[in-house]
N, C-alpha and C positions, 0 to 999 in steps of 0.2 A: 504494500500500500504506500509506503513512504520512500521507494523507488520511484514508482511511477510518476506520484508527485512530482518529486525533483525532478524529472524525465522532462514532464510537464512544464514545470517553471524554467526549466534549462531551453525548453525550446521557445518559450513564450518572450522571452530573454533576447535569444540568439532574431526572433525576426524581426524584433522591436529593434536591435541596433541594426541588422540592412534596412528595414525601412528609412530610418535616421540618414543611414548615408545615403539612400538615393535622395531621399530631401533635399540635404546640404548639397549635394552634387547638380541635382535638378534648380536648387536656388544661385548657387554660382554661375548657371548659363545665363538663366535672365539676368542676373546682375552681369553680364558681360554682354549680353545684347542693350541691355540700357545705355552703356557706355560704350559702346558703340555709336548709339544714336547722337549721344551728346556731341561725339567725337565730327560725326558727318555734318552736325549742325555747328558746331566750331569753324568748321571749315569754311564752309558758306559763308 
């Protein structure tokens, strides 16, 4: 019973942090397409 548990909270764990990093990964692009934009209107 307190195997599985662990089992349990060891997986529930492990997807909570890839989700986190596609986030933070997923939030760096838009923050790098924003600046971008600023950068093309600098320009002009």
């Amino acid at each position: 019973m307190k195997r599985s548990f662990l089992l349990l909270l060891l997986a529930l764990f492990a997807s909570t942090g890839l989700t986190a990093c596609n986030t933070v990964k997923g939030f760096g692009k838009d923050l790098q397409k924003v600046g971008e934009q600023m950068e093309e209107k600098a320009d002009k």
